[in-house]
DSSP file (Angstrom, degrees, kcal/mol; ACC not computed):
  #  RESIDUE AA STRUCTURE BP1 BP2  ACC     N-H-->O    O-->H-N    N-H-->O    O-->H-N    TCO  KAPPA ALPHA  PHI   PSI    X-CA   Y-CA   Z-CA
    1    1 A X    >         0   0    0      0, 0.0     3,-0.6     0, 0.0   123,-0.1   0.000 360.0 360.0 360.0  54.0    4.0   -7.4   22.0
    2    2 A X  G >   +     0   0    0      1,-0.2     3,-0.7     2,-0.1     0, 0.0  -0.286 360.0   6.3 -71.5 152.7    7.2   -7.1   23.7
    3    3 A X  G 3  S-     0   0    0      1,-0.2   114,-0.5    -2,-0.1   115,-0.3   0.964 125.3 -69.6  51.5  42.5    8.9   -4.2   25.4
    4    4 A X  G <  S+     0   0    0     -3,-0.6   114,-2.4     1,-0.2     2,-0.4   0.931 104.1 136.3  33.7  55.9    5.4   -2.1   24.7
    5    5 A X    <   -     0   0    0     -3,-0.7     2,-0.4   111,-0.2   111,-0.2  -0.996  47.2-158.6-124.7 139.7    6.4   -2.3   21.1
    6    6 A X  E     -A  115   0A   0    109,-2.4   109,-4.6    -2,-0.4     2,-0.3  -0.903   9.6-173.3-119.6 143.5    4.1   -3.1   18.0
    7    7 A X  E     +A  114   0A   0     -2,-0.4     2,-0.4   107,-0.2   107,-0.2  -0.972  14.9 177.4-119.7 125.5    6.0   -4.5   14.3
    8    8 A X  E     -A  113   0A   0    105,-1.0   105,-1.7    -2,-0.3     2,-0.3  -0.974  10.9-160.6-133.8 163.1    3.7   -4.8   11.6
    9    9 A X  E     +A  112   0A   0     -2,-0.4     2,-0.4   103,-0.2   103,-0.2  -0.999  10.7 167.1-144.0 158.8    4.1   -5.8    7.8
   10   10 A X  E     -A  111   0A   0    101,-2.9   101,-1.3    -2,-0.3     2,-0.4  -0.977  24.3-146.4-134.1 152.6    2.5   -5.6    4.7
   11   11 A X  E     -A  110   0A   0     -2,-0.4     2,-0.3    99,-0.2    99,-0.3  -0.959  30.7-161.6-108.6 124.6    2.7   -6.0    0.8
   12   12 A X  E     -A  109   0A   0     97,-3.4     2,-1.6    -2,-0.4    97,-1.1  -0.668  30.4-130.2 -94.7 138.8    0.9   -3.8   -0.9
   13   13 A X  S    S+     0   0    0     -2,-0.3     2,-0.3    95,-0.2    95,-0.1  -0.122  83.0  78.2 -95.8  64.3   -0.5   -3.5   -4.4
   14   14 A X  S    S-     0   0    0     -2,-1.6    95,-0.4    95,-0.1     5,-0.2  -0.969  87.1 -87.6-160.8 144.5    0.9    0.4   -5.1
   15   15 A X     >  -     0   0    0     -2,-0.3     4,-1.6    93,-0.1    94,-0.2   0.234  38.6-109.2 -34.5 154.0    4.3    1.8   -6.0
   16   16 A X  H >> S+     0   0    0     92,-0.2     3,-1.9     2,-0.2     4,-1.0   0.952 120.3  49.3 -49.3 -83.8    6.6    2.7   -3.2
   17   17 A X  H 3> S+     0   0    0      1,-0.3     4,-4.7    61,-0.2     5,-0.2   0.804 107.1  58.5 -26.0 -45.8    6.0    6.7   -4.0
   18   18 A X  H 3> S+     0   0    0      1,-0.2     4,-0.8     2,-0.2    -1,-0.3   0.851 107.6  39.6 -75.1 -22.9    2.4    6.1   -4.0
   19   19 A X  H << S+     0   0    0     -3,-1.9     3,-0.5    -4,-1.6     4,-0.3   0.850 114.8  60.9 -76.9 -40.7    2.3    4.7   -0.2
   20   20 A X  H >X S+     0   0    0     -4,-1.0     4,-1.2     1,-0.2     3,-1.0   0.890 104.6  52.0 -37.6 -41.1    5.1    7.7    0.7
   21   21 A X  H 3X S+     0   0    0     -4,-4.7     4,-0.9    -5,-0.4    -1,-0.2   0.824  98.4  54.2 -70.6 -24.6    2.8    9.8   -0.2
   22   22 A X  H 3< S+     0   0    0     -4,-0.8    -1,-0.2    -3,-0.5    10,-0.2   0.443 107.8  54.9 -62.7  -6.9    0.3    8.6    1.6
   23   23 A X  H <4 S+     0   0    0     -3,-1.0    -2,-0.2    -4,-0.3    -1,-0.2   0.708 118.9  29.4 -87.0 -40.6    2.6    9.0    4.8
   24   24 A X  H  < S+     0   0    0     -4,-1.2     2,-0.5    -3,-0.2    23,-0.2   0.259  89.2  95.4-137.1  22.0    3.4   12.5    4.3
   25   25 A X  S >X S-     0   0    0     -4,-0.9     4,-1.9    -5,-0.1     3,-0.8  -0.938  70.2-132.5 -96.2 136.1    0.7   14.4    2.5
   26   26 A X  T 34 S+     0   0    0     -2,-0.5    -1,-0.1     2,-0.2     5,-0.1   0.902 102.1  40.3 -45.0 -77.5   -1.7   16.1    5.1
   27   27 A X  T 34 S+     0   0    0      1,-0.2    -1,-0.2     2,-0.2    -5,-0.1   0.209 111.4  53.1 -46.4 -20.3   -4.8   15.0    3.5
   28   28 A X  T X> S+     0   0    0     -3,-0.8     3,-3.3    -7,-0.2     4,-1.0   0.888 111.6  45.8-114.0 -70.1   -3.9   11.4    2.6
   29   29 A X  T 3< S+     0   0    0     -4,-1.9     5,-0.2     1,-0.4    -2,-0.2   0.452 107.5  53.0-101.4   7.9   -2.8   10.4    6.2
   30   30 A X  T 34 S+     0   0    0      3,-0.1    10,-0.8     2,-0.1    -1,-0.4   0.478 114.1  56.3-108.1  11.1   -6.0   12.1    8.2
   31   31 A X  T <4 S+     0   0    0     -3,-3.3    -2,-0.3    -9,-0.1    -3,-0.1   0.752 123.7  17.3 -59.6 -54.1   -7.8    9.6    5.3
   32   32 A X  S  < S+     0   0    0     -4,-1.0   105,-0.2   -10,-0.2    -3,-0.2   0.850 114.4  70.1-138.0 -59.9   -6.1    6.5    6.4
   33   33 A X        +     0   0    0     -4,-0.2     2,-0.3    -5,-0.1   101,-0.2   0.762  67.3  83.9 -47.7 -30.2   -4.6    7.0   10.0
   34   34 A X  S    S-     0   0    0     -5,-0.2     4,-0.2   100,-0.1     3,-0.1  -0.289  85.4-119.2 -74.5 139.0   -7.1    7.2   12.5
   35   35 A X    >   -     0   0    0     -2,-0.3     3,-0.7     1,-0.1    95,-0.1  -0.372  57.6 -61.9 -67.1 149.6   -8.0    3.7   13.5
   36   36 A X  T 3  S+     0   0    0      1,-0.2    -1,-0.1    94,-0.2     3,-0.1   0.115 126.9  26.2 -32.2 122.3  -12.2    2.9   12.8
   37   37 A X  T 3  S+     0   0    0      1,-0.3    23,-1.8    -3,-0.1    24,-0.3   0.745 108.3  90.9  97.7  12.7  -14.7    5.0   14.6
   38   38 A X  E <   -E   59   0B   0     -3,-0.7     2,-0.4    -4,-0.2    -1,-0.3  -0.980  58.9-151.2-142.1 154.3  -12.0    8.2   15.0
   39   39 A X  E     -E   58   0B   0     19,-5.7    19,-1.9    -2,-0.3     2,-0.2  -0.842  13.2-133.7-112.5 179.7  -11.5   11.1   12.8
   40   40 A X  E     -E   57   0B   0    -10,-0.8     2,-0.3    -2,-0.4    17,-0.2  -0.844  13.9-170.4-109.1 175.2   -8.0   13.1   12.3
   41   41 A X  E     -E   56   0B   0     15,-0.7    15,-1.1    -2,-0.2     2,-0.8  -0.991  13.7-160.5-144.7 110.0   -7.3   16.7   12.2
   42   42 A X  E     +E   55   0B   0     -2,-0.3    13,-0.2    13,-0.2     3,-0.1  -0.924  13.3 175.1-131.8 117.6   -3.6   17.4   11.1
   43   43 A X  E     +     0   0B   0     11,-2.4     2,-0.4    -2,-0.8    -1,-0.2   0.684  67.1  10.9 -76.3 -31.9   -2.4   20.8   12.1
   44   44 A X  E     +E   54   0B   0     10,-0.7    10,-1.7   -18,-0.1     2,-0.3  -0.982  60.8 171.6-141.1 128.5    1.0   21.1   11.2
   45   45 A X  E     +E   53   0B   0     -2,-0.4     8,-0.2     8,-0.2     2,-0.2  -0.824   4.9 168.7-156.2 117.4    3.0   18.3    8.9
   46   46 A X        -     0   0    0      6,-0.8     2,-1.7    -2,-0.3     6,-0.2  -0.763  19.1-161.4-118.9  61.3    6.7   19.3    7.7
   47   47 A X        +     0   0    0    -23,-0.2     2,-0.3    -2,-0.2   -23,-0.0  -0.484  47.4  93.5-130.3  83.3    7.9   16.4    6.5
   48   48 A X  S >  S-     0   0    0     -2,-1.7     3,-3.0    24,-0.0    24,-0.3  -0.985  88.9 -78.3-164.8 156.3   12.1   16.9    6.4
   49   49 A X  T 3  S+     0   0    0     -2,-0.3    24,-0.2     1,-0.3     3,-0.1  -0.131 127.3  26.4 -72.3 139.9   14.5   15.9    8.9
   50   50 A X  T 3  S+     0   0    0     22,-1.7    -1,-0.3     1,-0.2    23,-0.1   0.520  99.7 108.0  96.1 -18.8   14.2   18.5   11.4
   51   51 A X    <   -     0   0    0     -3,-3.0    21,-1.7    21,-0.5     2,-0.4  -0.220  55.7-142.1-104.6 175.6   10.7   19.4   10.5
   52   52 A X  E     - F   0  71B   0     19,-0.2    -6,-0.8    -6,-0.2    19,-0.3  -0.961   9.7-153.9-144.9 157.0    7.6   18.5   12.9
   53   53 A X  E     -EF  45  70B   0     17,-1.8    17,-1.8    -2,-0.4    -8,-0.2  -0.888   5.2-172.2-134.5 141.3    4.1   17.4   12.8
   54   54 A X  E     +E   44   0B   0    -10,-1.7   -11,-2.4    -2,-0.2   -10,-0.7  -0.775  22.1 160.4-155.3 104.1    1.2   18.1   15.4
   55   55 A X  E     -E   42   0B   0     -2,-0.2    13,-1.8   -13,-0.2     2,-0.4  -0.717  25.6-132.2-120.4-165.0   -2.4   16.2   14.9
   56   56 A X  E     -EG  41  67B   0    -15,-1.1     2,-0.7    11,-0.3   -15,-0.7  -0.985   2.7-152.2-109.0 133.1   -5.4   15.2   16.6
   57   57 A X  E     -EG  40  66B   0      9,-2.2     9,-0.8    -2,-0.4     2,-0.5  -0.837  13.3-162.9 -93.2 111.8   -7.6   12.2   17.0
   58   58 A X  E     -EG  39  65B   0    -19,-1.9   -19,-5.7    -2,-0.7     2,-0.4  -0.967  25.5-131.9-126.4 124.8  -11.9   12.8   17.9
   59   59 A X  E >>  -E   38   0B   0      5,-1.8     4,-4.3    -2,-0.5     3,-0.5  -0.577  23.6-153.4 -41.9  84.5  -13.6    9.6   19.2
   60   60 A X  T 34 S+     0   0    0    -23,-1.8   -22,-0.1    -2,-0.4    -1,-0.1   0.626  91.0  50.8 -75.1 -11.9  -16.2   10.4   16.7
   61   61 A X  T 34 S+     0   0    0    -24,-0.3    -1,-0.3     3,-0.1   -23,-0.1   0.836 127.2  21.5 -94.7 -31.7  -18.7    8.5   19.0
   62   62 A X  T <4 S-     0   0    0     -3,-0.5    -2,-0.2     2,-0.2     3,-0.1   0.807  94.1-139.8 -93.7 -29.8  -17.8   10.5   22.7
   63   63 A X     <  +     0   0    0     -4,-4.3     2,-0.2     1,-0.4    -3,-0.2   0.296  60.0 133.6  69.7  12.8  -16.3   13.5   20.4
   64   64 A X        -     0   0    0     -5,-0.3    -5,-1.8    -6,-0.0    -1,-0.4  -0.661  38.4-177.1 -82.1 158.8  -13.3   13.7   23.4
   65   65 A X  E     -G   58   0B   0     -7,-0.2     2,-0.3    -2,-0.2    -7,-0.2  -0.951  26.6-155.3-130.4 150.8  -10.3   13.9   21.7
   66   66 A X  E     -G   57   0B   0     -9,-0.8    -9,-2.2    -2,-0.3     2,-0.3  -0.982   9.6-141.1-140.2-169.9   -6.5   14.0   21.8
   67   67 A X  E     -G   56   0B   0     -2,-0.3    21,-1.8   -11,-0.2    22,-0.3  -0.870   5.8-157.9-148.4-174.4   -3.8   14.9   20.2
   68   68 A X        -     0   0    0    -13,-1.8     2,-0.2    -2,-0.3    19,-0.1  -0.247   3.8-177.1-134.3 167.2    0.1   14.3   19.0
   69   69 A X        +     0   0    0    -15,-0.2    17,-1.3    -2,-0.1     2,-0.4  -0.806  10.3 160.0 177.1 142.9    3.4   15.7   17.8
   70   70 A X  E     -F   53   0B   0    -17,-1.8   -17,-1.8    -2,-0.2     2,-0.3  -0.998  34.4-115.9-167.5-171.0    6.5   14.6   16.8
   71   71 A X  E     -F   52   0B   0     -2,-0.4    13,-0.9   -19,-0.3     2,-0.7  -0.698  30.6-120.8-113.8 159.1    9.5   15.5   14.9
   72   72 A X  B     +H   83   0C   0    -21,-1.7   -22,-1.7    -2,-0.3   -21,-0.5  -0.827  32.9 177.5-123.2  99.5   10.7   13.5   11.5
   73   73 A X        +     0   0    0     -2,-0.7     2,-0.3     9,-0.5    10,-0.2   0.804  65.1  20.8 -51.4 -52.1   14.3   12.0   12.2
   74   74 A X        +     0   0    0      8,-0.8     2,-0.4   -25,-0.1    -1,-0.2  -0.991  66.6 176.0-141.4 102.2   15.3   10.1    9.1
   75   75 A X        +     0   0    0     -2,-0.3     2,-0.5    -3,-0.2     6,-0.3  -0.840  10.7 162.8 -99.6 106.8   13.5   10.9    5.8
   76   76 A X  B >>  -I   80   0D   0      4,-1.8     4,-1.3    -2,-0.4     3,-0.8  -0.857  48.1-114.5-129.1 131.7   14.7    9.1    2.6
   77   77 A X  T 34 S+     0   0    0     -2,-0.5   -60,-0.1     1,-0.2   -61,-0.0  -0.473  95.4   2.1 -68.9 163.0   11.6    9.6   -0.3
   78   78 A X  T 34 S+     0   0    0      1,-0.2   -61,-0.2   -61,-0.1    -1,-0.2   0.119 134.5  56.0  14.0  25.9   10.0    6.0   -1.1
   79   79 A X  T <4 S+     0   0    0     -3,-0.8    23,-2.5     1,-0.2     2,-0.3   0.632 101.5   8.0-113.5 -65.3   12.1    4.3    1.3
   80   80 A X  B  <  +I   76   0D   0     -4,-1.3    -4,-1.8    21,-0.2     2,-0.4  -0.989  39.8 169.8-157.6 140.6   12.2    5.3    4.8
   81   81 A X        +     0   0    0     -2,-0.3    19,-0.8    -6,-0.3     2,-0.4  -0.868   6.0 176.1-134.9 170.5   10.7    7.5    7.5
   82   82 A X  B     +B   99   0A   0     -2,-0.4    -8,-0.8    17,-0.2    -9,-0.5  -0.690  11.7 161.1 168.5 145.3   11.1    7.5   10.9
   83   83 A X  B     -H   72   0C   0     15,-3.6     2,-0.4    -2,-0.4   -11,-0.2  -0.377  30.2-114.1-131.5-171.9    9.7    9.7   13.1
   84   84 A X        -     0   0    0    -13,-0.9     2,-0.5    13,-0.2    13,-0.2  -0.982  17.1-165.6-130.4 161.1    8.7   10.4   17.0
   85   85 A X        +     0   0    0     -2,-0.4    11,-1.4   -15,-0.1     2,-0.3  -0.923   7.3 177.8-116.6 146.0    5.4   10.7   18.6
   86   86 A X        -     0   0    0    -17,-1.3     2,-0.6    -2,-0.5     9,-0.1  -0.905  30.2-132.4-163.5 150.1    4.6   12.3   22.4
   87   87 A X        -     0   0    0      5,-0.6   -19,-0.3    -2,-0.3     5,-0.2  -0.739   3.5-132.3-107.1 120.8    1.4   12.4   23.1
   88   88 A X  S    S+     0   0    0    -21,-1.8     2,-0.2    -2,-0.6   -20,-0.2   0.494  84.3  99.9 -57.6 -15.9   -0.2   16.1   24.8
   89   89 A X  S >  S-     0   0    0    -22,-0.3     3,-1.0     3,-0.1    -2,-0.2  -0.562  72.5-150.0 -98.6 116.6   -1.9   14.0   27.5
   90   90 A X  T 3  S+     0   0    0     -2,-0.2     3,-0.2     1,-0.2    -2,-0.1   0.494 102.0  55.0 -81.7  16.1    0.6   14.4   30.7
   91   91 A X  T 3  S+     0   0    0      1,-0.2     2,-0.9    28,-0.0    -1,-0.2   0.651  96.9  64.4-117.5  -8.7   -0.4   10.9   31.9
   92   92 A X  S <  S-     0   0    0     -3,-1.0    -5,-0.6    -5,-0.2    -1,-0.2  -0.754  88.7-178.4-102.0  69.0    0.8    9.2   28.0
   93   93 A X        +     0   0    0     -2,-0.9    27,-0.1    -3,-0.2    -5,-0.1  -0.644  25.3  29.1 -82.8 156.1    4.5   10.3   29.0
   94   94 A X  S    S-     0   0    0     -2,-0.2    -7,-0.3    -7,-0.1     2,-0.3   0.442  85.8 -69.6  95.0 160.9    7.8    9.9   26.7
   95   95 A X        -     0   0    0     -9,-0.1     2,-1.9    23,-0.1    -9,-0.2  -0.508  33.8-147.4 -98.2 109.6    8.5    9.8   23.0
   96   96 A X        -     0   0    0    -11,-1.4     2,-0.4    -2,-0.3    21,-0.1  -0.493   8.1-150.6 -82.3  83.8    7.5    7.1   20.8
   97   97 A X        -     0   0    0     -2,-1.9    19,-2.3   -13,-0.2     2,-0.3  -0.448  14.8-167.8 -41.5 111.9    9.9    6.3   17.8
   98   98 A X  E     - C   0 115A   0     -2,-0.4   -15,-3.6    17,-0.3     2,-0.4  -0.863   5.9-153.9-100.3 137.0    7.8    4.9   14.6
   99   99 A X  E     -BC  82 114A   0     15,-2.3    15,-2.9    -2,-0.3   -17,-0.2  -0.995   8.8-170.5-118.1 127.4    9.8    3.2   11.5
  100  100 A X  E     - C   0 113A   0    -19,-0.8     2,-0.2    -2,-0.4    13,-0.2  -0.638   3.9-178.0-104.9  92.6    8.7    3.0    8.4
  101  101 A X  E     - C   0 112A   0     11,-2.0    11,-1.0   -21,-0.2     2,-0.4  -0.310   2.5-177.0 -66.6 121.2   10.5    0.8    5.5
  102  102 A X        +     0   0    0    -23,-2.5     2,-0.5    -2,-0.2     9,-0.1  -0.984   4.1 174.6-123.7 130.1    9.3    0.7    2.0
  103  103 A X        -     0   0    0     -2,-0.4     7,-3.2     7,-0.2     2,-0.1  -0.995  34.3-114.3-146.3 134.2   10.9   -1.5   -0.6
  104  104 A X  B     -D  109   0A   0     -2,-0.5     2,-0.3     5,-0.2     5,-0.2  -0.444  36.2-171.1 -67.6 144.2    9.6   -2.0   -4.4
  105  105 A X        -     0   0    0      3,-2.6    -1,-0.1    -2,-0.1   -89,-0.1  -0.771  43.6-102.8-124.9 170.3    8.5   -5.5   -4.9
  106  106 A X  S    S+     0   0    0     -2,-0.3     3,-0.1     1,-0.2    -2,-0.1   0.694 124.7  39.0 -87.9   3.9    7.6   -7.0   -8.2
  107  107 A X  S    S-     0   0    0      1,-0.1     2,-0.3   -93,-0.1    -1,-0.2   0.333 130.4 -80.7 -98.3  -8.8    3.6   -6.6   -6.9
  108  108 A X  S    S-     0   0    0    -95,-0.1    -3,-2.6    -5,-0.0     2,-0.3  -0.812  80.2  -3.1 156.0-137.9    4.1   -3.5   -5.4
  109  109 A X  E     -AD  12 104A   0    -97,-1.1   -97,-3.4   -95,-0.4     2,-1.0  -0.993  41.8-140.3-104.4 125.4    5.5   -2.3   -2.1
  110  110 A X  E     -A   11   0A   0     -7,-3.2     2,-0.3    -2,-0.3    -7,-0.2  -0.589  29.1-170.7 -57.8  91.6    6.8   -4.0    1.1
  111  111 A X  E     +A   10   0A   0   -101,-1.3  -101,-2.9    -2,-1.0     2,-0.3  -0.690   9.9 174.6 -92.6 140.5    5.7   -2.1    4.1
  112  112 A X  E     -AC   9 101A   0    -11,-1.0   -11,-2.0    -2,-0.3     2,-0.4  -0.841  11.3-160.9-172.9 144.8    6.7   -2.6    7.5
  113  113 A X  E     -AC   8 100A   0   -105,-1.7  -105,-1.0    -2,-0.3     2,-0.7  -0.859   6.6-173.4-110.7  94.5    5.9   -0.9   10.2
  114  114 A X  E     -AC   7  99A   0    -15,-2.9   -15,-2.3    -2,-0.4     2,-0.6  -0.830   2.7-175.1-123.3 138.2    7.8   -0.5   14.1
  115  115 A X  E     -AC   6  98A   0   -109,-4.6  -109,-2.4    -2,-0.7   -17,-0.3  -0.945  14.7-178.1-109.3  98.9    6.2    1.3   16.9
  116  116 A X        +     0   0    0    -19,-2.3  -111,-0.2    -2,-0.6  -112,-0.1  -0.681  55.8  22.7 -92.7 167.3    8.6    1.5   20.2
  117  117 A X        -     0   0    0   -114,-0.5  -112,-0.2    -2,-0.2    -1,-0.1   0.831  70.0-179.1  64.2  32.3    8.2    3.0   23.6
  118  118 A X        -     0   0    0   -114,-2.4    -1,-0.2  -115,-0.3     6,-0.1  -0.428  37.1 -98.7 -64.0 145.7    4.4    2.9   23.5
  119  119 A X        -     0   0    0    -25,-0.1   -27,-0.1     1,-0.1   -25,-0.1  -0.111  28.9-120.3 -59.5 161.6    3.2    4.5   27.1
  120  120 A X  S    S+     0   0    0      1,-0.2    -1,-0.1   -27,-0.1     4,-0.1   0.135 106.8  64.4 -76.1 -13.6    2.3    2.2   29.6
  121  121 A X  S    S+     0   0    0      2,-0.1     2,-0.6     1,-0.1    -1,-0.2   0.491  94.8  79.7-122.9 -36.6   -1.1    3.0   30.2
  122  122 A X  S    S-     0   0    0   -118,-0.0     2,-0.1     4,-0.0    -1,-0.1  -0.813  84.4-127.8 -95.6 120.6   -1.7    1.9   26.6
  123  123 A X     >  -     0   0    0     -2,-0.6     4,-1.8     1,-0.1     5,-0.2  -0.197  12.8-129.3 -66.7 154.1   -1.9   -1.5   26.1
  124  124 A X  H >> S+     0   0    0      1,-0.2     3,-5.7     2,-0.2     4,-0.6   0.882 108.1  39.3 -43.5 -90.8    0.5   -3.1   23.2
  125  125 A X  H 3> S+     0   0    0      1,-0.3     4,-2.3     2,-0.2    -1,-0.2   0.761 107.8  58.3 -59.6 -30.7   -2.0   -5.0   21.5
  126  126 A X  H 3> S+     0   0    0      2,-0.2     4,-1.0     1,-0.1    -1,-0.3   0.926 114.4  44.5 -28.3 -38.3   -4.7   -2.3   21.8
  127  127 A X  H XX S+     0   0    0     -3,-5.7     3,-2.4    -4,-1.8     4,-1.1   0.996 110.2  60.4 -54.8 -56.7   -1.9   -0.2   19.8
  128  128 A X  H 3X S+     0   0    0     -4,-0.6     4,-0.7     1,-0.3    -1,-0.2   0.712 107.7  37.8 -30.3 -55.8   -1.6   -3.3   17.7
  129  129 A X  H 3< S+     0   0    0     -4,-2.3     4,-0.4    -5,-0.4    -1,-0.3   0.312 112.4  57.1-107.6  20.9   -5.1   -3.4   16.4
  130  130 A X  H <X S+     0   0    0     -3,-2.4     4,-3.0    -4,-1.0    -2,-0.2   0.659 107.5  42.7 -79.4 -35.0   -5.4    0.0   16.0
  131  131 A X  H  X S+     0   0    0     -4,-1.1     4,-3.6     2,-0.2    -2,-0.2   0.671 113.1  58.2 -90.3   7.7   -2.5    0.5   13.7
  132  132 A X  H  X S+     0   0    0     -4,-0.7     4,-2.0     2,-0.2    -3,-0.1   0.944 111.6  48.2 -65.0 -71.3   -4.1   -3.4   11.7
  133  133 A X  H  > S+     0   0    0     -4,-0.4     4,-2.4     2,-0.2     3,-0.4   0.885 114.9  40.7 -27.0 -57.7   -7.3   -0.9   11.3
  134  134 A X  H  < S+     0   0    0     -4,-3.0     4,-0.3     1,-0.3    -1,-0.2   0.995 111.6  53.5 -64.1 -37.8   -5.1    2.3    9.8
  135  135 A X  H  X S+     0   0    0     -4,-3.6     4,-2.5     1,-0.2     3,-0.4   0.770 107.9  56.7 -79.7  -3.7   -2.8    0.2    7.5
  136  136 A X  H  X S+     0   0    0     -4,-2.0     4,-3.0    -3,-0.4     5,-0.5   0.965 111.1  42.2 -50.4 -61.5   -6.4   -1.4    6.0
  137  137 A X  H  < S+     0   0    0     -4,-2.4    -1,-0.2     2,-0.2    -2,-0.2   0.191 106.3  61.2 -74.7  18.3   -7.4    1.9    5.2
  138  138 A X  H >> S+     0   0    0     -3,-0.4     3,-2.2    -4,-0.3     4,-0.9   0.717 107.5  44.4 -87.3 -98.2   -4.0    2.5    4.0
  139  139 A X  H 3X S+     0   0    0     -4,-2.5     4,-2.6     1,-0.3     5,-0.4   0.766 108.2  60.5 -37.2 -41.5   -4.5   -0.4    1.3
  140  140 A X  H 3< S+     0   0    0     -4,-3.0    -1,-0.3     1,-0.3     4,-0.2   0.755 111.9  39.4 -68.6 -12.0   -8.0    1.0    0.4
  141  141 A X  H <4 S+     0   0    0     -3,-2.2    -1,-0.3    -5,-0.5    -2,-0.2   0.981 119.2  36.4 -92.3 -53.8   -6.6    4.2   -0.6
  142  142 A X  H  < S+     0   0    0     -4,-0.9    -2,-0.2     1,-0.2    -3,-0.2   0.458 109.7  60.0-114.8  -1.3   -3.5    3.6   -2.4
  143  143 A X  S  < S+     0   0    0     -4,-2.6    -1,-0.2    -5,-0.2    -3,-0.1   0.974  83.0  91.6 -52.3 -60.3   -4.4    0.2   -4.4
  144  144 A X        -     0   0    0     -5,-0.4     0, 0.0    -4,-0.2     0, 0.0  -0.062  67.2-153.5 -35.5 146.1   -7.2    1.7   -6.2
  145  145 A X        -     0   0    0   -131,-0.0    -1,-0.1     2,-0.0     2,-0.1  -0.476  13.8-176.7-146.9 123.9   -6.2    3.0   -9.3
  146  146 A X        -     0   0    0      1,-0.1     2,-0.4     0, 0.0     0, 0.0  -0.231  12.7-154.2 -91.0 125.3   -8.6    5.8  -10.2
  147  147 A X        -     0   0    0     -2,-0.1    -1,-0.1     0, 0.0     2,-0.1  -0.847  31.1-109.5 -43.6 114.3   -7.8    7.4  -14.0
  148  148 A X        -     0   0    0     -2,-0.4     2,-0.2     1,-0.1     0, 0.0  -0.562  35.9-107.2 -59.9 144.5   -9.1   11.2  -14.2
  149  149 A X              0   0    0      1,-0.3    -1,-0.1    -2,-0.1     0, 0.0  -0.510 360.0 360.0 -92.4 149.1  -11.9   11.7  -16.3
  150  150 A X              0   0    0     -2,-0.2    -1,-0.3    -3,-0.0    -2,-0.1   0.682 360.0 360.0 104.9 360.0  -11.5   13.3  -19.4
């Protein structure tokens, strides 16, 4: 956990598109982001270079909450994202770039994941095994696949 930065990777067993979508559909990513024990709330999600995002996290056990924003720098569909976070809390200062990479694999997709400029106040590897927790519930979503009935 150097430089208060977290790297993760995965391979996953679902199409590139289907794990983009799960990044930048509303519904999909207040499913799968919030780390165990938290819910999300996503107020705003604009998901084009230039565009912005604004959610919330509740601590489903205290019910305090906080919440998030960023802008989306570099979008390329089923490919690439990259994004910023800053955090509404004046004591979680300065903007936290997140990357995401997606590349088709002959099982599926190659995810990987870099988190810089995490605040100070938060440690790395708390970050770390929050974001182990979302991308689980990440796989649980986008492996299945569910046929409509009928």
């Amino acid at each position: 956990m150097k430089d208060n930065q977290v790297s993760l990777h995965r391979v996953i067993k679902a199409s590139p598109e289907k794990v983009y979508r799960a990044f930048t559909d509303s519904l999909a990513i207040a499913a799968w982001l919030p780390p165990y024990g938290f819910l999300c709330t996503v107020h705003e999600m604009d998901v084009k270079v230039g565009g912005t995002f604004r959610m919330s996290f509740q601590n489903f056990t205290t019910g305090h909450s906080h919440s998030f924003g960023g802008e989306y720098v570099a979008v390329e569909p089923n490919q690439f994202l990259k994004y910023t976070d800053r955090f509404d809390d004046p004591h979680l200062p300065g903007e936290m770039p997140t990357t995401i990479w997606l590349e088709k694999t002959s099982v599926g997709t190659e995810l990987k994941v870099l988190q810089e400029n995490i605040p100070a106040a938060i440690p790395a590897e708390m970050c770390y095994l929050g974001w182990q927790e979302s991308l689980d519930k990440l796989i649980k979503l986008v492996e299945p696949n569910i046929p409509d009935a009928g």
